[in-house]
N, C-alpha and C positions, 0 to 999 in steps of 0.2 A: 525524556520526561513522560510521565503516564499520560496516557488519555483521559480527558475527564470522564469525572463519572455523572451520573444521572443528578439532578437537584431530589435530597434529601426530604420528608419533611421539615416543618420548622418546629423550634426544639429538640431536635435528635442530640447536637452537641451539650445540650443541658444534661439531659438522657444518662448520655456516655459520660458527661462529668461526674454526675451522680453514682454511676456504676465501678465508675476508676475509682474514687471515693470509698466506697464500701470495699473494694477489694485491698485497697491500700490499708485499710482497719483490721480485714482479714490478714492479709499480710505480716501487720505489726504484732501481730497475736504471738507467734514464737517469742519473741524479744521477749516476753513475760514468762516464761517458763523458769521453774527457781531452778539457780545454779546447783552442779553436783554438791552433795554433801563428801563425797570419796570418791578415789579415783575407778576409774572400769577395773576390777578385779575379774572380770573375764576373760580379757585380753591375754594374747601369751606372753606380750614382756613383762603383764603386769605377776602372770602367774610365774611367770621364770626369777622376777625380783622374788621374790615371797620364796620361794622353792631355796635361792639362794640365802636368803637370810635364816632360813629356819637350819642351815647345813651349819653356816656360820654361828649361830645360837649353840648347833649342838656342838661344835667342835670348842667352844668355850666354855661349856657346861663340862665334857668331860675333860679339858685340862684342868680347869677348876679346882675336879675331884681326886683326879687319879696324876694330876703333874703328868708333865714331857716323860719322865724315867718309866714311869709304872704306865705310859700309853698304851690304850686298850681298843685297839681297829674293832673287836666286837661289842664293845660296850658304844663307842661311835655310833657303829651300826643299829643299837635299838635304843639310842635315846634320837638319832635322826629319823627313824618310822615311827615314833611317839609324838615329833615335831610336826610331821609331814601329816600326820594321822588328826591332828589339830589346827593345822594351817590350810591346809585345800578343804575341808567340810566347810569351817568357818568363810574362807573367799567365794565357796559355790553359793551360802547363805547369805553375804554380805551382797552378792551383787545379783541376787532375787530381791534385796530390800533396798538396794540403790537407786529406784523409781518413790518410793516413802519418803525415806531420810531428806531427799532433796527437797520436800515439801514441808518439812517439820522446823520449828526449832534449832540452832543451832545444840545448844545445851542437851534437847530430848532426843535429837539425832546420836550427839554423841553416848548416851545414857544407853541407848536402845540398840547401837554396835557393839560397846563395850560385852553389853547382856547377854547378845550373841553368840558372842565368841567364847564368853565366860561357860555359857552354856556347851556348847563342845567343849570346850577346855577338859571342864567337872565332869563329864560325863566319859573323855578318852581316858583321864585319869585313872577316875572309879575303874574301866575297864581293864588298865592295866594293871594297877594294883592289886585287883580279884584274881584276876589271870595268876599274878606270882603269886600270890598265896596258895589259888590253887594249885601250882606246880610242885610248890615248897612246903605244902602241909602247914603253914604255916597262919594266924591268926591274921584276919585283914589289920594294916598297919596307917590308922587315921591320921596319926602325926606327921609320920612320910606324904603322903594323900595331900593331907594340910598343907606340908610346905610346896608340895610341888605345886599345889592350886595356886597358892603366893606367889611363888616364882614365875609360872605363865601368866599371872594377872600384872603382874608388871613390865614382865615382857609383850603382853598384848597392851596394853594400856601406852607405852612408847611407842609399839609400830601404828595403831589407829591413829596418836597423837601425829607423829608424822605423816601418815599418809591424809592425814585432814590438813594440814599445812601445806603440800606440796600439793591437793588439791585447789586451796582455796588462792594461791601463786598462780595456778593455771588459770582459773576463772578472772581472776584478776589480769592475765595479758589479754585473753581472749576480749575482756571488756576492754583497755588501752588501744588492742590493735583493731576492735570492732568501730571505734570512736576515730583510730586514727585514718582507717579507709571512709570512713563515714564524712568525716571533713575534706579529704581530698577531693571525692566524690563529688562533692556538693558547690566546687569551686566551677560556676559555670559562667561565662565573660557576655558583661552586661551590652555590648555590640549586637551578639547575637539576636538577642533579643530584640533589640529596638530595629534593627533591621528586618528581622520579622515582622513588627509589629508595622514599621510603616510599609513594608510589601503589602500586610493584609490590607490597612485602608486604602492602600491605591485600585483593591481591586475588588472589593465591597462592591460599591459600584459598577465597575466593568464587568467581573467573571466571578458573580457570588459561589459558583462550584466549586473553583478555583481556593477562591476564599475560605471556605468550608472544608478544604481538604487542608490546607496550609493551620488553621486551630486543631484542625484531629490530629497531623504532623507533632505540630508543640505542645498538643498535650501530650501525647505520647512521649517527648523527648523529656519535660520536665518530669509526668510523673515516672521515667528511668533513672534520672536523677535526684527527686527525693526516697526512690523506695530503699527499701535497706540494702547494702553493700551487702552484696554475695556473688555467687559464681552461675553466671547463666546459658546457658545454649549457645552453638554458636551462631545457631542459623535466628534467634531472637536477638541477637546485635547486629546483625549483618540486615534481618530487617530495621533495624532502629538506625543502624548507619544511612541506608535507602532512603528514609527518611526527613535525615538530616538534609543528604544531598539535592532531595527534591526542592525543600525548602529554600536552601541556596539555588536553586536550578531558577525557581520564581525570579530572584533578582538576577540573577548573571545570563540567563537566557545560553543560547546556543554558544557563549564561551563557554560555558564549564562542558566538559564534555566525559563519561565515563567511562572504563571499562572494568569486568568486573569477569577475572579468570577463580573459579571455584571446584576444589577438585573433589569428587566425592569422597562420602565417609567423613567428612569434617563437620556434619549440622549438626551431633551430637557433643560434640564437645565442648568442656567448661570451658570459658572465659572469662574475666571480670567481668563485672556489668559495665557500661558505659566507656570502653575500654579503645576501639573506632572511633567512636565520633570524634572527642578530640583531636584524633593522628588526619580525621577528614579535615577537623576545622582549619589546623595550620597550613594543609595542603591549598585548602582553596584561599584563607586569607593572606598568605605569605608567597601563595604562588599564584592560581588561577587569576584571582580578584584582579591582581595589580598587573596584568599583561595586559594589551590594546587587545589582543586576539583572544585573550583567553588561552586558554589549554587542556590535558584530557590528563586526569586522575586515574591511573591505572593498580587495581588492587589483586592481589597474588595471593590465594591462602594454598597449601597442600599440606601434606600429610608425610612423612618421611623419618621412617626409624623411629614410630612412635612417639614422634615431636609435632608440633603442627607449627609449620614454619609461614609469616606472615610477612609482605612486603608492599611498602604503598610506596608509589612514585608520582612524584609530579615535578610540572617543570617549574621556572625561576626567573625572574626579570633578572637582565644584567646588574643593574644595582642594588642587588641584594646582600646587604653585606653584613658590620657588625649590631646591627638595630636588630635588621631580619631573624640575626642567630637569634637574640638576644630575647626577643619575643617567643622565637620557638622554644627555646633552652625553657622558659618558664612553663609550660604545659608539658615540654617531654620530661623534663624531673618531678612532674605531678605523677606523671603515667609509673617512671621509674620507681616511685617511693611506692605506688600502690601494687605494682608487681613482686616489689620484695617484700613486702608486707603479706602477700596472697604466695607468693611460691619460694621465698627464700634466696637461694641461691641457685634453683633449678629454672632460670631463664636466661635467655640472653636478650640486651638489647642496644640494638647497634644504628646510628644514624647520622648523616649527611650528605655533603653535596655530591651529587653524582655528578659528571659532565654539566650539561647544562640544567640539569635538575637536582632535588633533593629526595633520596629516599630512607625510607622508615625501615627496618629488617628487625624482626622479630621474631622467636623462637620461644616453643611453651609448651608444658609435659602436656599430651595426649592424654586429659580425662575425660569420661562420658559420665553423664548424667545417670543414678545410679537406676531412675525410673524407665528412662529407654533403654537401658540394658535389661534392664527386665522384662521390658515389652517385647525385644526382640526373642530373648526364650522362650517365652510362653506361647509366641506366634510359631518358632521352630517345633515345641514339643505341637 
């Protein structure tokens, strides 16, 4: 357990409430940002899609013309660089204005992509058209011109149309699955708290420091639990875990007992937020709480093959049986639903009784935060 610290002035926790406050309003500020209007057309699968559709465009334009029997590989070849010639201007243009569109209108978004692309369109047209004339001595030819402008305006006007549906499908899970970690999140067990709450008044009284440290504890832990569901540090949950366990440390005194093996190179890496604490709270209420002696929570993070592999153990009264599961079973498929939610199918997670204890084994892709990756370049150049 820490040492106390100094007595604070009075109002500092007002202070900090106020400060946690404004920062959580700051916080909420992205949530307001408007959804994409189109997908990232900068990206490469997005440019590999598009590349692909305009090959497929042209190999059905010139079956169209010339049928299977009379196939023409060079005629293929420059109505595909007529395609390609109208499809990457327009996606380098498209996604310069994919910061606008998201802010507009749906209707004027869509008016003002269309217009876009129309605009290349008419203009690689015109260029190709001049060009065969001028090769061919022949008079420019507006009707051909004209229809071809038709024909890519419908064939642009379907691919914008789908690629704004298959955006506005995305925005859409992103809000389901942002709402559905957001509820999981937010499931925090009302014990906790009233056992905090009568530790702090036993000791108002006795060890106001104490006392003082144990509300900056809780708020800390609640506001991790109201802010938005995202992916944070490891070494900001591993303080938030610290935390938690102090608070438990108040009531359970020299049973709970810690150990905490951390092996470098893991503070940067993403994890859910609030992701520990609950794998602590089972530990200590299903195990430490309920022995006469108490016992010592032992937590295991490393690093290995670009996984970061995580494992909490604690021990187990003899009569721990199907209530005990039954208890855990409800916050470890909290943890479960919110890890596949956040990583898919790229995790593992594995858990029970060890000999005479229970342990938690966890495995999860090695991200880093893409800010201390940059901090650490900048410091190397």
């Amino acid at each position: 357990m820490n040492s106390p610290q100094p007595v604070r002035p009075a109002g500092i926790i007002t202070q900090q409430l106020r400060e946690n406050g404004a920062e959580d309003k700051d916080s909420a500020s992205p949530s307001a940002v408007p959804a994409p209007f189109l997908p990232n057309l900068c990206s490469v699968s997005a440019l590999a899609a598009l590349v692909l559709m305009g090959e497929l465009l042209a190999l059905v334009l010139v079956l169209s013309v010339d049928g299977l029997p009379a196939f023409s590989w060079q005629r293929l070849g420059l109505v595909s660089l007529t395609i390609q010639w109208v499809i990457l201007p327009s996606a380098a243009l498209l996604c310069r204005l994919r910061p606008r569109l998201a802010g507009m209108p749906a209707r004027l978004a869509g008016g003002l992509s269309f217009a876009a692309v129309m605009a290349v369109l008419v203009a690689v047209m015109a260029v190709q058209r001049g060009w065969l004339a001028y090769v061919t001595q022949l008079p420019f030819d507006y009707w051909r011109w004209l229809g071809d402008c038709l024909v890519g305006a419908i064939c642009a006007g379907v691919v914008l149309r789908y690629a704004y549906v298959q955006q506005q499908l995305h925005n859409q899970q992103r809000a389901e699955l942002g709402a559905r970690i957001e509820a999981l999140q937010s499931r925090i067990r009302p014990h906790f708290l009233f056992n905090s709450m009568n530790s702090l008044a036993s000791l108002i009284s006795i060890d106001p420091q104490r006392a003082e440290r144990l509300v900056e504890d809780l708020s800390a832990l609640f506001r991790a639990s109201l802010a938005d569901p995202k992916l944070v540090p490891l070494e900001q949950e591993l303080a938030l875990a610290r935390r938690y366990l102090d608070i438990e440390g108040l009531r359970l005194g020299e049973r709970l007992r810690q150990r905490w093996e951390i092996a470098g190179g893991t503070a940067d890496i993403e994890v859910p937020s609030l992701l520990l604490q609950p794998l602590l709270e089972n530990a200590v209420l299903h195990g430490v709480a309920r022995l006469r002696d108490g016992g010592e929570i032992a937590v295991n993070l490393s690093l290995e093959r670009g996984r970061l592999q995580l494992t909490i153990d604690n021990p187990l009264p003899g009569d721990a049986g199907v209530s005990g599961r039954a208890h855990n079973g409800m916050a470890l498929e909290n943890i479960r639903q919110r890890l596949a939610a956040h990583y898919g199918g790229r995790y593992r997670f594995e858990h029970g009784r060890e000999g005479r204890g229970y342990r938690v084994a966890l495995e999860l892709p090695a991200t880093e935060t893409p800010e201390r990756t940059m901090d650490r370049v900048e410091v190397a150049q």
